[in-house]
Backbone bond lengths (Angstrom), bond angles and torsions (degrees), N, CA, C in turn:
res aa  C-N    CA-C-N  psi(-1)  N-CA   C-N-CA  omega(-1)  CA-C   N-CA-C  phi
1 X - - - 1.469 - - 1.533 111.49 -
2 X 1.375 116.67 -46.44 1.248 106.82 171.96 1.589 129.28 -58.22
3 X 1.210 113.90 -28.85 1.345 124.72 -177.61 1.909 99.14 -64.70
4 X 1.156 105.17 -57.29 1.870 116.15 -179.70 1.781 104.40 -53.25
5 X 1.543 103.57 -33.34 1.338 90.39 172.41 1.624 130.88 -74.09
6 X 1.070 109.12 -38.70 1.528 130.66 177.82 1.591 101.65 -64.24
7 X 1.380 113.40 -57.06 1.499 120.05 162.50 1.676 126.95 -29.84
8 X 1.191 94.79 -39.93 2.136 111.69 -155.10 2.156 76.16 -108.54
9 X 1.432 127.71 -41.34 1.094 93.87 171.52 1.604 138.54 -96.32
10 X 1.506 103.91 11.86 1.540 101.82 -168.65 1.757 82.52 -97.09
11 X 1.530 133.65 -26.20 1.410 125.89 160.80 1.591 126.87 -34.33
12 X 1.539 88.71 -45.42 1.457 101.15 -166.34 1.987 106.13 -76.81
13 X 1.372 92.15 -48.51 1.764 97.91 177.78 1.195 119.35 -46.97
14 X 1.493 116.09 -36.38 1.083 127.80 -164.94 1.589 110.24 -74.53
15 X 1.775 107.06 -57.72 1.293 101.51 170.00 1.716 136.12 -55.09
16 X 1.259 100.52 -28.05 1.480 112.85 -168.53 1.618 107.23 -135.79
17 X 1.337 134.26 9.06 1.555 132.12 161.76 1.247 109.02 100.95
18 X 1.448 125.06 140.97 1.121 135.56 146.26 1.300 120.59 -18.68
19 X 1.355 114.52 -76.41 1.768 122.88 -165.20 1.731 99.77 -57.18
20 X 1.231 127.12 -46.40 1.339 151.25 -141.37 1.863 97.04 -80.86
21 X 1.040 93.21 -49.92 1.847 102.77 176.22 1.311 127.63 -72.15
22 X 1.546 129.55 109.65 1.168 124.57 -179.08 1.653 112.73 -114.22
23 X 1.403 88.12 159.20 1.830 92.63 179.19 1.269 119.94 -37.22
24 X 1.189 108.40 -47.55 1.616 131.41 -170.23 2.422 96.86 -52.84
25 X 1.455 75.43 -60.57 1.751 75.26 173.83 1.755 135.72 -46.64
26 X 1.661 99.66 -39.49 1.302 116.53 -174.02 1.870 96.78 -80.80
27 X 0.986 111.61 -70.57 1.507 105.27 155.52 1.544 130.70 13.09
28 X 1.646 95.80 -90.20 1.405 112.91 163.97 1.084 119.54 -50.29
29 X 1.038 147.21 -56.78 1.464 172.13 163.16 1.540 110.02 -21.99
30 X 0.875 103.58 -45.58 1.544 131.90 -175.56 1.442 121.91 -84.54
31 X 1.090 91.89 -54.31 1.643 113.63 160.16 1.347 95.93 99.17
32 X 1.551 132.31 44.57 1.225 131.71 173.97 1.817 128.27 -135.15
33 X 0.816 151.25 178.68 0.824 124.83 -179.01 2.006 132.99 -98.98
34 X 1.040 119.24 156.11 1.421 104.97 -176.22 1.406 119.00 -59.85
35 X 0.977 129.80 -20.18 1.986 139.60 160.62 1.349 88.03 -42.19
36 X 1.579 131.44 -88.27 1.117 128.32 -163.50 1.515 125.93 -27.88
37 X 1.027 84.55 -57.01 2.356 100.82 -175.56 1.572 81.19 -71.48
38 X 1.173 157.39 -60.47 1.354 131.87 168.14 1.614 145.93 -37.41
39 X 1.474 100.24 -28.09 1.616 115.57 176.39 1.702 87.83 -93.16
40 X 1.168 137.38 41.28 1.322 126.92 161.07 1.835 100.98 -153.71
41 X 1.298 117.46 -18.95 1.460 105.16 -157.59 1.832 83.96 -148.22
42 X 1.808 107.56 121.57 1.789 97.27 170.55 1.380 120.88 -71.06
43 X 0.955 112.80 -24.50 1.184 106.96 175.50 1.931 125.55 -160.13
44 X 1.044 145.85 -143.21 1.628 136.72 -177.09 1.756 87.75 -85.40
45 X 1.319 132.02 -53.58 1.209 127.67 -130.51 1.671 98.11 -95.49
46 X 1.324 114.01 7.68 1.519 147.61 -169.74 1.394 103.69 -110.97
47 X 0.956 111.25 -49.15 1.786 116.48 170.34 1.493 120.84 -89.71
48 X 1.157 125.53 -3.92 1.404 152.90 171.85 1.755 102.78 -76.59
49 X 1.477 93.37 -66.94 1.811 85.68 -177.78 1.061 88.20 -84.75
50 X 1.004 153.91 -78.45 1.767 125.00 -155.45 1.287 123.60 -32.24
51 X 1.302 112.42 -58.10 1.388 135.21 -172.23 2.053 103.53 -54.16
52 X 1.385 113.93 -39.70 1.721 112.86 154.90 0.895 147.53 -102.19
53 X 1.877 102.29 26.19 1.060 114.20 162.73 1.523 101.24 -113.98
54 X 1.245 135.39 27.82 1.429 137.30 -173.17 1.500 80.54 -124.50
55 X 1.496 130.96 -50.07 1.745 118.04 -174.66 1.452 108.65 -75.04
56 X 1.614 125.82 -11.89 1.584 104.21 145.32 0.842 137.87 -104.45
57 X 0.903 124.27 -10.66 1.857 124.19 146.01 1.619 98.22 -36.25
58 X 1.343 119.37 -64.74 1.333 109.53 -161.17 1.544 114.45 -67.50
59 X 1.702 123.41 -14.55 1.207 128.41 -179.63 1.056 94.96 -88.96
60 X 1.056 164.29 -33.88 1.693 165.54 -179.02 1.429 93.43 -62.41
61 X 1.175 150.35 -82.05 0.882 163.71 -110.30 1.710 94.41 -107.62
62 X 1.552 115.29 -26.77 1.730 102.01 -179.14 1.679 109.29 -103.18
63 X 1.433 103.23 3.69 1.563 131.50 179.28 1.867 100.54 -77.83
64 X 1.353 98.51 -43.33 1.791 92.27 -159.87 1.362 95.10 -89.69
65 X 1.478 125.59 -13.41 1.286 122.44 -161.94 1.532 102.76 -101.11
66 X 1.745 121.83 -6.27 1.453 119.60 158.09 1.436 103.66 -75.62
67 X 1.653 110.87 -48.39 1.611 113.67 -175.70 1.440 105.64 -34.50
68 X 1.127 125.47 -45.57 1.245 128.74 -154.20 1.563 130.00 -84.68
69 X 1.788 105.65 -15.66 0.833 146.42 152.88 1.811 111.59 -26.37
70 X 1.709 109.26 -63.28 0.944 106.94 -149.13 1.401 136.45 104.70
71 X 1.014 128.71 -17.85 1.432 137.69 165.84 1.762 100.58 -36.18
72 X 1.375 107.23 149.49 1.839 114.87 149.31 1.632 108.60 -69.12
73 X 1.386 73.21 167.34 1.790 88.26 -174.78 1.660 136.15 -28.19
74 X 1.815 79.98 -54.78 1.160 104.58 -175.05 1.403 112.41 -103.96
75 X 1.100 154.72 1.52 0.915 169.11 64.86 2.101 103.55 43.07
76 X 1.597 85.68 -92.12 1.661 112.21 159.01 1.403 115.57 -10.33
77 X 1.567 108.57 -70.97 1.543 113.20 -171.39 1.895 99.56 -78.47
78 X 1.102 122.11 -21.36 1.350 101.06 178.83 1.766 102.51 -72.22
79 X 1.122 122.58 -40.66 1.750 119.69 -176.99 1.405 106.28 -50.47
80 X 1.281 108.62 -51.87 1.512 126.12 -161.83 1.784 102.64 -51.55
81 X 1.815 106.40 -61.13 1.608 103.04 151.52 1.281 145.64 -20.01
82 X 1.581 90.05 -47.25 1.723 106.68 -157.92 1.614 82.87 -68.20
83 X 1.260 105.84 -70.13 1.356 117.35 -172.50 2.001 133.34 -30.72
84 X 1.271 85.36 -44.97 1.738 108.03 145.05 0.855 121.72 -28.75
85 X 1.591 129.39 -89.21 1.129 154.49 138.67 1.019 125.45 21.46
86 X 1.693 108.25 -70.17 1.368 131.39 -176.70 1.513 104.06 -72.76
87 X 1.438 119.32 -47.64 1.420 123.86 -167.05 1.215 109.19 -60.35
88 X 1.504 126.80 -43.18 1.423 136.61 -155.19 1.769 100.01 -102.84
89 X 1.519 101.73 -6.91 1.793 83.63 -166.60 1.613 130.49 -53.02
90 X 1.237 110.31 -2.53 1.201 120.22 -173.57 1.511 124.79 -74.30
91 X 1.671 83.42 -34.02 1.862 92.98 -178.53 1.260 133.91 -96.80
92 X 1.189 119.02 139.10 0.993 124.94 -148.08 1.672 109.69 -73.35
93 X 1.427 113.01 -51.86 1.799 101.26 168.97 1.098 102.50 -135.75
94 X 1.518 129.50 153.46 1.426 175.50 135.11 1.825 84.38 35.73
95 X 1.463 111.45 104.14 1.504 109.79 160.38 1.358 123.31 -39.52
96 X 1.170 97.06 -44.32 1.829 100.28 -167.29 1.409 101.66 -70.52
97 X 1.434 102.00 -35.14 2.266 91.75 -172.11 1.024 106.03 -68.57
98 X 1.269 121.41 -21.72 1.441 121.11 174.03 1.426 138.88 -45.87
99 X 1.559 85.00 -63.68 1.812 127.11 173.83 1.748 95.01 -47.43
100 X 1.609 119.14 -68.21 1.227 148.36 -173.85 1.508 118.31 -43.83
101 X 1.757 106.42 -30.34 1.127 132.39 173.84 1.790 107.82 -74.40
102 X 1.088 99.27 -84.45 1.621 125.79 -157.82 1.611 101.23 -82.92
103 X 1.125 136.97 -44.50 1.142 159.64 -140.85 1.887 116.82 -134.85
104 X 1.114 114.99 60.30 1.900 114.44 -162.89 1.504 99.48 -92.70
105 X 1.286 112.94 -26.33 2.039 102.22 -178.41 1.657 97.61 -91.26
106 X 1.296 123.38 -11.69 1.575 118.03 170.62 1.382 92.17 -76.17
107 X 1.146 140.44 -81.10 1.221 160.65 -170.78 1.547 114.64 -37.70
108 X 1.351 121.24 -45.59 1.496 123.90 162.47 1.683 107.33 -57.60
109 X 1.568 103.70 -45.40 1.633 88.21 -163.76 1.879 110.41 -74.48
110 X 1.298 93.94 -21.00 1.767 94.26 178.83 1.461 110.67 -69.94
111 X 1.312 123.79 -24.39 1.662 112.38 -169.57 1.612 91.97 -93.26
112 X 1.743 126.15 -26.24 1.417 85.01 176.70 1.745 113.36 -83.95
113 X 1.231 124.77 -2.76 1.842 115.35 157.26 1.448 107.66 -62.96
114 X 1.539 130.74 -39.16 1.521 111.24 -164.20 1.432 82.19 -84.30
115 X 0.924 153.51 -35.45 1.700 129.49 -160.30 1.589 107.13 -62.54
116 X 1.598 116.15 -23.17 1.621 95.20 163.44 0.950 124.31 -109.57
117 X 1.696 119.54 -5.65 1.314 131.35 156.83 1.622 116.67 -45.36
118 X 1.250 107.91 -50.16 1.591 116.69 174.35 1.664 98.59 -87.89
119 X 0.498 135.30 -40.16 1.809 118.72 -165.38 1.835 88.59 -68.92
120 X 1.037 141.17 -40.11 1.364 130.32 -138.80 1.862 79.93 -103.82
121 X 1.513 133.60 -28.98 1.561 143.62 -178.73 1.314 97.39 -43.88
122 X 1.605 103.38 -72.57 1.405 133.72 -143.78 1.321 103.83 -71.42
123 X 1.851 107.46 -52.36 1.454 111.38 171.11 1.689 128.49 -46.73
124 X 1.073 115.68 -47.23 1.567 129.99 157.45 1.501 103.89 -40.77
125 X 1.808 120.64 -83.60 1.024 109.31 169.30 1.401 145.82 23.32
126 X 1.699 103.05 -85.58 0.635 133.91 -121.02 1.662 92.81 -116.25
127 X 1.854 121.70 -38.46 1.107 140.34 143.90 1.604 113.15 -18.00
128 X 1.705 109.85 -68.10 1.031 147.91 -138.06 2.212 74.78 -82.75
129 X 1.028 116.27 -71.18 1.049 119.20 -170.26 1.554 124.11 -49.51
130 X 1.291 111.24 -25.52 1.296 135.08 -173.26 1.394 101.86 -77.22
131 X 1.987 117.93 -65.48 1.590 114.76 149.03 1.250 128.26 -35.39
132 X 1.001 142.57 -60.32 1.739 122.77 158.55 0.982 129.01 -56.97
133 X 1.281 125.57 2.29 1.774 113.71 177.75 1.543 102.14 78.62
134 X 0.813 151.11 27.37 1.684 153.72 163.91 1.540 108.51 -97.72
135 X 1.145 123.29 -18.16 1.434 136.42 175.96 1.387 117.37 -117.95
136 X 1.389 100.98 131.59 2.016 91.41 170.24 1.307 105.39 -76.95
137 X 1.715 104.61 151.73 1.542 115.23 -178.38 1.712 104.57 -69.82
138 X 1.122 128.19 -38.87 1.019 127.22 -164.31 1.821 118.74 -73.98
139 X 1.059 105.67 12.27 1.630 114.14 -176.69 1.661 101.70 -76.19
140 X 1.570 78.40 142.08 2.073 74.01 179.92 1.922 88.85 -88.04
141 X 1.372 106.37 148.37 1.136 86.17 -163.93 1.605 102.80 -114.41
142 X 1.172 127.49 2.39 1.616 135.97 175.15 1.248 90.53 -89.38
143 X 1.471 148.78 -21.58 1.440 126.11 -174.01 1.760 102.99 -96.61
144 X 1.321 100.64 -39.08 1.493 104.72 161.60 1.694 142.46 -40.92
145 X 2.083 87.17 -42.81 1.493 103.71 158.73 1.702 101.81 -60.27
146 X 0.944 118.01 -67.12 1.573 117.01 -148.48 1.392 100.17 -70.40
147 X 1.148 139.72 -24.42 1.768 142.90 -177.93 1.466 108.52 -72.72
148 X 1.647 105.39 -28.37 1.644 115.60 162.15 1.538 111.17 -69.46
149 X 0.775 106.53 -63.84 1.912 122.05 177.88 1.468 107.99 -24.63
150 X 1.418 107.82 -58.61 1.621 119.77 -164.95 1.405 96.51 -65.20
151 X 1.397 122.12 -61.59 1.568 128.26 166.82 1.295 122.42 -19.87
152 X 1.088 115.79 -74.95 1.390 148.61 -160.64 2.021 90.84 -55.20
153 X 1.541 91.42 -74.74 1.720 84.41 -169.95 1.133 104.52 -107.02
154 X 1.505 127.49 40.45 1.291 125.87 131.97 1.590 119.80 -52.78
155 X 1.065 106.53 -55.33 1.769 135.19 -151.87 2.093 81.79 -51.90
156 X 1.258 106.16 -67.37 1.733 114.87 170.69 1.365 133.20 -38.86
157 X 1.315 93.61 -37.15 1.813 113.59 -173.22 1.691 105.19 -97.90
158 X 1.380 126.47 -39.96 1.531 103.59 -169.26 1.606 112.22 -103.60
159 X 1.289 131.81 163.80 0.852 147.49 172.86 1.609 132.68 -55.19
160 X 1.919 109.39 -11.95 0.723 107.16 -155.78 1.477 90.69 -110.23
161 X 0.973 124.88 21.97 1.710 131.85 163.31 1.757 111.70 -111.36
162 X 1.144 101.81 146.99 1.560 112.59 153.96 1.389 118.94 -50.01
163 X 1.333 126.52 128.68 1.490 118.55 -168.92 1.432 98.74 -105.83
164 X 1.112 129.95 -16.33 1.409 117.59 172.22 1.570 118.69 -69.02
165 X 1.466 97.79 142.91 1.499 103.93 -162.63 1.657 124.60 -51.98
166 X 1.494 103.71 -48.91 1.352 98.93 168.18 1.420 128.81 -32.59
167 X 1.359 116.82 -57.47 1.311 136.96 154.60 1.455 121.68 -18.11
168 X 1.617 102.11 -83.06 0.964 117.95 171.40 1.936 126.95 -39.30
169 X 1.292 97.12 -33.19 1.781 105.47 -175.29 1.403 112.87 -73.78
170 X 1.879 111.10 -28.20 1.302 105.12 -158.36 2.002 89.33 -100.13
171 X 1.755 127.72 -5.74 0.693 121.20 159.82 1.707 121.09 -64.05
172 X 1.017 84.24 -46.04 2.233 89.16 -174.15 1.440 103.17 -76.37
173 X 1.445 122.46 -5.11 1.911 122.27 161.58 1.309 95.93 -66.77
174 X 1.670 110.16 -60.78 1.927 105.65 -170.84 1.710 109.81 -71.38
175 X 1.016 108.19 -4.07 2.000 109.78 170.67 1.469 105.95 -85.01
176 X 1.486 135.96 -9.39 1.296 143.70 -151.88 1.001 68.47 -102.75
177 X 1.467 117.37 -85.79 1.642 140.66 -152.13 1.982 107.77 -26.48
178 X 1.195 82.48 -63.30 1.568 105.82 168.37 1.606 135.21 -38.44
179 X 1.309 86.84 -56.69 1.533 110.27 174.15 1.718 105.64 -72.94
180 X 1.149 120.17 -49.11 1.745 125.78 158.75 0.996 104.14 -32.71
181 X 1.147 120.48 -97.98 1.449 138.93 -161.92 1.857 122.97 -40.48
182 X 1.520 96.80 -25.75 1.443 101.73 174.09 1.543 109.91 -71.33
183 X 1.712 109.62 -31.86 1.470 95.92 -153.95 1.919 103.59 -125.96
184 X 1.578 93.02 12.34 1.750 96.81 176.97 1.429 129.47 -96.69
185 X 1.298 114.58 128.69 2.082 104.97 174.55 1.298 114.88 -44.98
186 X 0.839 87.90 -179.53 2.110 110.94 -175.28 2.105 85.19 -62.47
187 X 1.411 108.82 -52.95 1.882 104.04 -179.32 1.346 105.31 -48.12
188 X 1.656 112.04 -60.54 1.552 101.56 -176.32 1.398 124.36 -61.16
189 X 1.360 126.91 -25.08 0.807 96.17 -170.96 1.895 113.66 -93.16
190 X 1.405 120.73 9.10 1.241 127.65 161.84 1.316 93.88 -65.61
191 X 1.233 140.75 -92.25 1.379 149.16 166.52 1.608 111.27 19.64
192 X 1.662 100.87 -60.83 1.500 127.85 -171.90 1.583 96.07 -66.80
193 X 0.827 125.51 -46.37 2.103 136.39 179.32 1.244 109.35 -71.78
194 X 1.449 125.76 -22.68 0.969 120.53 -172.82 2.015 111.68 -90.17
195 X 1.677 105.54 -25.85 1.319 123.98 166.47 1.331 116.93 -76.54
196 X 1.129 110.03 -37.77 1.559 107.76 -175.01 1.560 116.29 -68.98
197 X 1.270 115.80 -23.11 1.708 128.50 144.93 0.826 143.93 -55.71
198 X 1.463 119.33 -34.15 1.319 136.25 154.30 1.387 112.78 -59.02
199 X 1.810 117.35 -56.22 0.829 114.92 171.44 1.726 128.37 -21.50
200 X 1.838 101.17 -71.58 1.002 136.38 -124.48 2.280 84.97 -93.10
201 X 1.465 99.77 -20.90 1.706 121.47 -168.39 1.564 83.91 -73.36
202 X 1.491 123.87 -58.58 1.108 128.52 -176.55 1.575 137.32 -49.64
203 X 1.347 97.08 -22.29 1.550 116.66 -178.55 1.409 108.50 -78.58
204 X 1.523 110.71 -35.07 1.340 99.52 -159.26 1.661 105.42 -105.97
């Protein structure tokens, strides 16, 4: 039961927000009563971090299973997007500004898991890219991780972006783009032209 709860509420957060979702809602929803989501969770801000640390577990876990796939590098990070995309399309703005908003000790403890979640992603990556020739060898590649990092959850964290998700998705396409283009050969970056079409085939 607890698992269905965390399940039925990281659905619900997602579509309609953190702040916006109350027990009372998931409850109903569920068709159970609020005692229940209590004999598992003390309170919202208790089911909040649980509840995003059960949607990264579950993003970790659909991350290694593209890795595993086989895709090239770049290739890789465009799925990994797509997949994003798809997962989150429901909500309306940027989980994390959310979290960041309403929620700062949920939100502190999740960025220090993605900082090695992504440093250890990107680093692979980025390896991986270097072996195919899509990457120059000569990239330092721990400053590269972290010049991605700032990017990446910048776009969530500052003010000077649109926080609604739509927004936000087609920003972290041009942060990809970006981040490519700094560190790919003349191959990658055909490679990179050749995704951004796909991409771009897909939208419409």
């Amino acid at each position: 039961m607890q698992e269905k709860i965390t399940d039925k509420a990281g659905e619900m957060f997602l579509s309609f927000g953190f702040k916006s979702v109350t027990m009372d809602d998931i409850a109903n929803e569920m068709g159970i009563s609020k005692k229940t989501i209590y004999k598992y969770f003390n309170n919202k801000d208790h089911l909040v971090d649980e509840t995003v640390t059960y949607i990264q577990v579950t993003i970790d876990n659909i991350i290694e299973d593209i890795i595993a796939k086989g895709y090239n590098a770049i290739e890789e990070n465009f799925v990994i997007k797509n997949v994003f995309k798809n997962m989150f399309k429901n909500a309306k703005t940027s989980p994390m500004f959310q979290l960041k908003k309403y929620y700062p000790e949920t939100y502190t403890k999740l960025m220090a898991r993605e900082i090695c979640t992504f440093s250890d992603c990107v680093t692979q990556n980025l390896e991986k890219g270097i072996e195919e020739k899509l990457y120059r060898s000569n990239i330092n590649k721990d400053m590269v991780m972290k010049f991605y990092f700032i990017l990446v959850f910048g776009i969530h964290e500052s003010e000077l972006f649109d926080n609604t998700l739509s927004e936000v998705v087609k920003t972290e396409i041009k942060v990809l783009e970006y981040h490519t283009r700094a560190i790919a050969t003349l191959h990658g970056l055909t490679v990179l032209e050749q995704e951004l079409i796909k991409y771009k085939e897909n939208q419409s």
